[in-house]
N, C-alpha and C positions, 0 to 999 in steps of 0.2 A: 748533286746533279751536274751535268757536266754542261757546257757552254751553250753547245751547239741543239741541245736538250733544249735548255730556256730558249733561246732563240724563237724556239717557231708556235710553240703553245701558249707560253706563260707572258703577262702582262707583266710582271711582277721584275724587278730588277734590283739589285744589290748594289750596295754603298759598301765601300770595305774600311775598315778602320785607315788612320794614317798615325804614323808618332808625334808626339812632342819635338818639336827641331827649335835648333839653335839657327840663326843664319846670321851672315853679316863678318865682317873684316874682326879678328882675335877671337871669334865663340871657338877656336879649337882651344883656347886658355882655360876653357873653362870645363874641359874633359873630366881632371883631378877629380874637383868639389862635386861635378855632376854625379861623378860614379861612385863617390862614397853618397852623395844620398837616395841611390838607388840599391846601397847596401853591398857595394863591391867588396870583397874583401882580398880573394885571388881570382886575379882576372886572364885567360886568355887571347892576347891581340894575334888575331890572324890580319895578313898581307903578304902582298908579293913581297917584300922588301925595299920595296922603291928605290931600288942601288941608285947610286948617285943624287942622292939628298940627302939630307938629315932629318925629313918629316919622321920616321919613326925613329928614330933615337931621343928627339925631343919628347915626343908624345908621352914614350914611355920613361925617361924621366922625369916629368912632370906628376907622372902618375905616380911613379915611388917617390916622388918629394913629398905627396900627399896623404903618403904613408900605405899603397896598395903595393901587395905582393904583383909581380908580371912576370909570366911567359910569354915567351912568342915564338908562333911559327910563325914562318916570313916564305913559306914555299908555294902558297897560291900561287896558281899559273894562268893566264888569259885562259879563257873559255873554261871555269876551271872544272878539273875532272872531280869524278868518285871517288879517287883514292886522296886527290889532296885534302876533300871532306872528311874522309875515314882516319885519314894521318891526324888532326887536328884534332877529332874526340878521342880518338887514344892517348893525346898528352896532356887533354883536357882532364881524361880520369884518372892517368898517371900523376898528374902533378895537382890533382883533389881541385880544381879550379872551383869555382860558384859563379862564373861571371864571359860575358864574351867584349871583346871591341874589336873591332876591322878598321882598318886603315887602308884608304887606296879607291880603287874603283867599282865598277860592278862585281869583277870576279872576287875580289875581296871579301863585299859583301856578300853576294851570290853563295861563297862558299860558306860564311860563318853562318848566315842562316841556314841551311839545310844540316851544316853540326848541329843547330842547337834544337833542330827537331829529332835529328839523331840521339843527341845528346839527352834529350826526354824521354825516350821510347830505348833507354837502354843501350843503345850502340846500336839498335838496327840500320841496316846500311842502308844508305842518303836513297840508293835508287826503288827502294821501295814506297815512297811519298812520291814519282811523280803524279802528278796529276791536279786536282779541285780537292782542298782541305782533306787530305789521305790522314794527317795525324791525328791520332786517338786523344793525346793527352794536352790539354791548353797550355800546362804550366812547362815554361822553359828556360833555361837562364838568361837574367836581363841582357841586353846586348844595345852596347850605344856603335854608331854607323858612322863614320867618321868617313867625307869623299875627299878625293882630291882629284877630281878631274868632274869636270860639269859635263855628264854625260848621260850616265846609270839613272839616276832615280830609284834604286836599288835600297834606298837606307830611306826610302818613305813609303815605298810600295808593299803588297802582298806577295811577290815573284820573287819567285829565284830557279836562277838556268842551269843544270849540268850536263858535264859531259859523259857517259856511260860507257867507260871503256871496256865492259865487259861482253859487249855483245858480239857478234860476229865482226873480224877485219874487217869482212871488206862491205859491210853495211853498218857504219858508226852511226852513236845515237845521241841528240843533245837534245833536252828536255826540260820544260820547264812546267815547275811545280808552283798553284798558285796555294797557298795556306793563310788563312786570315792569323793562323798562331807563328806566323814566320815574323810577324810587323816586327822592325827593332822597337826596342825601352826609348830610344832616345837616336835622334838625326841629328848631324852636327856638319854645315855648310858654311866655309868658311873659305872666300875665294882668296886670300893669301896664301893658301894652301895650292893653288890651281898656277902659281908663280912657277915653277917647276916642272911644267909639264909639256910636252915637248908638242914642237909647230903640228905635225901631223896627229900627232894624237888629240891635239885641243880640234882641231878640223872635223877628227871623225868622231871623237865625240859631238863635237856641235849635231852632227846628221844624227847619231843615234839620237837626238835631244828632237828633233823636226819629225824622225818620225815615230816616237813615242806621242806629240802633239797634234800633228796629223790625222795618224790614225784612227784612233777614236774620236776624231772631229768629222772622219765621213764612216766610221764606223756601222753596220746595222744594229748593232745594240742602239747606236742613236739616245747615247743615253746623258738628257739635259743638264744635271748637274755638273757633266764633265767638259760642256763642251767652250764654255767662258773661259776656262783654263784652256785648253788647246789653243784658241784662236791666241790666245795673249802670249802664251808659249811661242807661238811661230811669229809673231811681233817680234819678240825683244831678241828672237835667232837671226831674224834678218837684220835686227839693228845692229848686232854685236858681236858675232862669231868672228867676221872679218879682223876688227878689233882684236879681239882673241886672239887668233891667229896669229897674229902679223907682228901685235905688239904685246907679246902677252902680261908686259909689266904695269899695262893700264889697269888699273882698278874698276874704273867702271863699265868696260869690256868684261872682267871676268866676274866682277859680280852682275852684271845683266845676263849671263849666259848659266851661272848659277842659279838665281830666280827661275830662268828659260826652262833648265834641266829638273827642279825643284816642281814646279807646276805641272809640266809635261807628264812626270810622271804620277800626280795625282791626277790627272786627265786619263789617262789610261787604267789607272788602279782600278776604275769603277765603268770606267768606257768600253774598254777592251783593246786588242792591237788587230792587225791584220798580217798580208802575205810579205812584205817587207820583211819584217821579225819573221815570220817561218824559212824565207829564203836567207835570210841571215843565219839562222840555226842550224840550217841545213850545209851552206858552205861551209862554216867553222868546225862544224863535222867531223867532215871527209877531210878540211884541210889546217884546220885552224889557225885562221886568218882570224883577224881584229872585227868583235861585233860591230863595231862602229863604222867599218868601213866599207862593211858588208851591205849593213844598210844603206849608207851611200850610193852604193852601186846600185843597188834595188833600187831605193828611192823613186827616182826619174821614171821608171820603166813602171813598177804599180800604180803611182801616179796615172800614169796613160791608162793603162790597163780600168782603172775605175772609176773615169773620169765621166764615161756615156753614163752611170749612175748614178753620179752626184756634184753634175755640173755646178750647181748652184753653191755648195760649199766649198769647192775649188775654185769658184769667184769669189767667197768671204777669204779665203785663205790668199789669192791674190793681192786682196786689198790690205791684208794684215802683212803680208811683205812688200808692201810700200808703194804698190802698182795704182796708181789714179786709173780704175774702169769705168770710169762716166762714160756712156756714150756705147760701152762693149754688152755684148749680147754676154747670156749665163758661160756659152763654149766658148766666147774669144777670151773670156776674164779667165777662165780655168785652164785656155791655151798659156795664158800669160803669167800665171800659177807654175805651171812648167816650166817654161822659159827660165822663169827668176829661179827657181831651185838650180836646174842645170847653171846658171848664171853663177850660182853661191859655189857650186861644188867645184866649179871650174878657178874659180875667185881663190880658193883656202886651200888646191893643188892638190885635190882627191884622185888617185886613179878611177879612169871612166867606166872597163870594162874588167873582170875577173881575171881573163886571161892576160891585163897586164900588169898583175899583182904580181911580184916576183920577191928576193929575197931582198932587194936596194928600195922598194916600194915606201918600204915605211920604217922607222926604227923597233928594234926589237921584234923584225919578223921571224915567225913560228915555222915556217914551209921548211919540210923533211927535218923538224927537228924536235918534233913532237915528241910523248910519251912510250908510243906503242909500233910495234910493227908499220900497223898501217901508215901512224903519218909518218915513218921513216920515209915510207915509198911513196910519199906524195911529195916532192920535192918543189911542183910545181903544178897549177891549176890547167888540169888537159881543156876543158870546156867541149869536150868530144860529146859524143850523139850519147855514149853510156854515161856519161856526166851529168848531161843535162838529165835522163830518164834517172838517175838514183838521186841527183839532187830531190825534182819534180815530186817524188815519192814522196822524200823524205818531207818536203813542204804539206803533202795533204794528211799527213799524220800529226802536223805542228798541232800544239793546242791554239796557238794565235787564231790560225785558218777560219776558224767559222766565225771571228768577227770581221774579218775583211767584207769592204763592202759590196763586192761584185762574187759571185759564186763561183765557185774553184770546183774544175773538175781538172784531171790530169789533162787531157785536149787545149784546154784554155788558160791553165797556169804552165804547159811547157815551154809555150812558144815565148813568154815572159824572163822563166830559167834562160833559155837561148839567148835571149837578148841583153841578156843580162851577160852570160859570158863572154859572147864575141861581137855583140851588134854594138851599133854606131849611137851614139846619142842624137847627132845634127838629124839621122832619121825621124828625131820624134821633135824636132824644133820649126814651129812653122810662121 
C-alpha cells in the first residue's frame, strides 16, 4: 500500500526494522570480526573511492587481515545512478561474492542496497523496485554500512534513492525505493572516520541531517514514536554542526553530529519526510548537485511554506535550537525557528539560492559533467520559468510528497521551487 493510501483511511501505522549498529570513536576496527560472524567469506565493498584518504585502503586491509576474500568497486557516483547499481551486481556475480560493505556516504549506501535487492531477484535491474517493498524475496546478502560523513542515515534506514538514467533526457528521474528487505546486517558509525571530510561537505550534510529530523517532526503521519527522535536530532544539529564545520578535528563535534544524523534518520524511517527531500530529488535530477545542499536550499523556504500548519511544533523545534520563547506566541516561536536555520546555514557557508550553485560552489561539483547527455547540457542551474514547472512536477511525483505536512498541489508547491531558485532568504526573515 503506498503512503499517501495510508494517510487518509487507515489508523494503523508502521514501525520499520533498524540494524544492529556500532557507534562511537574505532567501531570501524571492528569491521573484520563483525563480518566473519555474519558469515562473510567474499565480500563486495562498494564506494566512491574516497580519493584522497586512505579510509578504504585500510578497511579493506583490515578485512583480508582477518582472512576475507575483497573486491571492490570504488565507482559509486553522488546521486548514484542505475547503471553504477547494475555495474556492481555484475562483479558481484562475476567474482561469486556472498557478502556486501559500502563505505562512504548516502550514495554509497543507497547504491549497495538497491544491488543487493537486485542481487536477490537475480540481476533484475535496480529500477524495477522503486517504490513501497517492490521485492519479492526477503533473503539478500548480509551487508554491513559503514558512513563517513554524518549526513545519510542510509546504513540504518529502509530508503534507498536512484538515479534512472534511462528515461527521457530531458525529463530525468531520481527515485526512491522504501523496502523493509533493504535494512543493512550491520551500521557501523564511527566519527573518526568523519576526520576527512571536507568543510562544505560536513555543512551540507549537517542540513540533510535537520531535515531528515524535521520533517517527520511536523510530518502528517504524525507518527509518536518518531517524533522524541527528531526533536533531539535538531538539538545536538544546533549544538555541533558549526563545530563540525569549522573545526572538524573536534571529536565531540563530530560525534554529536554522528548521533544527530544516526537518530534523524530513525525519525524519519517510521515518520516519513516531506517536500524538502522531493525538491532535493528533483534538482539532483536535472542537475546533480549535492543531496545535502539541495536540501539546504529548500530547507528555509518549506519551513515557511508549513509553518500556518504546524505552528506549534515549529515553536518545539525553536526551542530545541536553543531559542529561549518564554513570552513568544506558537507563530513568533516558529518565526524564530526560521531565523535560527537561516542563521545556521549562513553560519557553515551554504549557498542561499540554486541559481548560485555553480561549479566553484562546493568541492567536487557535478554541473555539466554528469553521466549522460542531459547533464552534459546542464552546465549550470537556469532557475527559468521551465525549471521551475519540470522541477514542480517532478516534486508532486516524489514518494516523500504526501508526508509533507501542508498539501502539495503544483499551484502551491511552484511558487516554493521559485523561491528556492532565485528568491531572497532576508524575504522570509522577520
Amino acid at each position: 500500500m503506498q503512503v499517501d493510501e495510508l494517510l487518509k483511511p487507515f489508523p494503523i501505522k508502521e514501525f520499520h526494522p533498524f540494524p544492529r549498529a556500532l557507534l562511537g570513536p574505532g567501531s570501524h576496527e571492528m569491521i573484520g570480526p563483525e563480518a566473519l560472524k555474519l558469515g562473510f567469506k567474499k565480500t563486495l565493498v562498494m564506494t566512491s573511492g574516497l580519493r584522497g584518504t586512505d579510509i578504504v585502503h585500510k578497511i579493506v586491509e583490515s578485512m583480508r587481515y582477518h582472512g576475507l576474500e575483497v573486491v571492490v568497486y570504488d565507482q559509486v557516483e553522488s546521486n548514484p545512478k542505475d547503471y553504477n547499481v547494475m555495474d556492481s551486481v555484475a562483479m558481484y556475480q562475476e567474482n561469486h561474492c556472498d557478502s556486501f560493505v559500502s563505505i562512504g556516504g548516502g550514495s554509497s549506501h543507497d547504491a549497495c542496497k538497491g544491488a543487493r535487492i537486485s542481487v536477490a531477484h537475480d540481476g533484475r535491474n535496480v529500477n524495477e523496485f522503486e517504490g513501497f517493498n517492490k521485492s519479492e524475496n526477503p533473503k539478500n546478502p548480509p551487508h554491513i554500512a559503514v558512513s563517513t560523513t554524518a549526513g545519510t542515515g542510509s546504513e540504518t534506514s529502509w530508503a534507498y534513492v536512484i538515479t534512472d538514467t534511462t528515461t527521457d533526457p530531458g525529463n530525468p528521474h531520481k527515485y526512491v525505493a522504501f523496502d523493509d528487505n533493504s535494512v543493512a546486517s550491520l551500521a557501523v558509525d564511527d566519527p573518526v572516520l568523519y576526520y576527512d571530510c571536507p568543510v562544505d561537505y560536513t555543512a551540507q550534510c549537517g542540513f540533510d541531517v535537520l531535515a531528515h529530523a524535521s520533517e517527520p517532526y511536523v510530518s502528517r503521519l504524525n507518527f509518536p514514536p518518531s517524533l522524541g527522535n527528531a526533536l533531539h536530532a535538531i538539538k545536538l544539529t544546533a549544538q555541533n554542526l558549526r563545530q563540525a564545520v569549522w573545526n572538524g578535528q573536534d571529536l565531540p563535534g563530530r560525534e554529536g553530529m554522528m548521533y544527530a544524523q544516526y537518530i534523524a534518520a530513525q525519525a524519519f524511517n517510521s515518520g516519513g519526510l516531506g517536500i524538502i527531500h522531493s525538491i532535493s530529488h528533483a534538482v539532483s535530477a536535472f542537475y546533480d548537485t549535492h543531496h545535502g545542499l539541495n536540501n539546504a536550499v529548500a530547507l528555509p523556504r518549506v519551513w515557511a511554506f508549513n509553518m500556518p500548519v504546524a505552528y506549534r511544533r515549529f515553536a518545539d523545534i525553536a526551542e530545541a535550537m536553543g531559542i529561549d520563547t518564554h513570552g513568544m506566541t506558537d507563530p513568533q516561536a516558529a518565526d524564530a525557528a526560521l531565523n535560527a536555520a537561516i542563521r545556521l546555514l549562513r553560519d557553515v557557508g551554504i549557498p542561499e539560492r540554486f541559481v548560485d550553485v555553480n561549479a566553484d560552489s562546493y568541492s567536487k561539483n557535478r554541473l555539466g559533467q554528469g553521466p549522460t547527455k542531459f547533464y552534459e547540457q546542464a552546465k549550470e542551474i537556469k532557475g527559468d520559468s521551465g525549471d521551475v514547472d519540470r522541477i514542480t512536477n517532478h516534486v508532486l511525483g516524489d514518494a516523500c510528497t504526501p508526508g509533507n505536512a501542508k498539501e502539495c498541489t503544483f499551484d502551491t508547491v511552484r511558487p516554493v521551487v521559485e523561491h528556492c531558485m532565485t528568491g531572497d532568504l532576508d524575504d522570509l526573515l522577520t
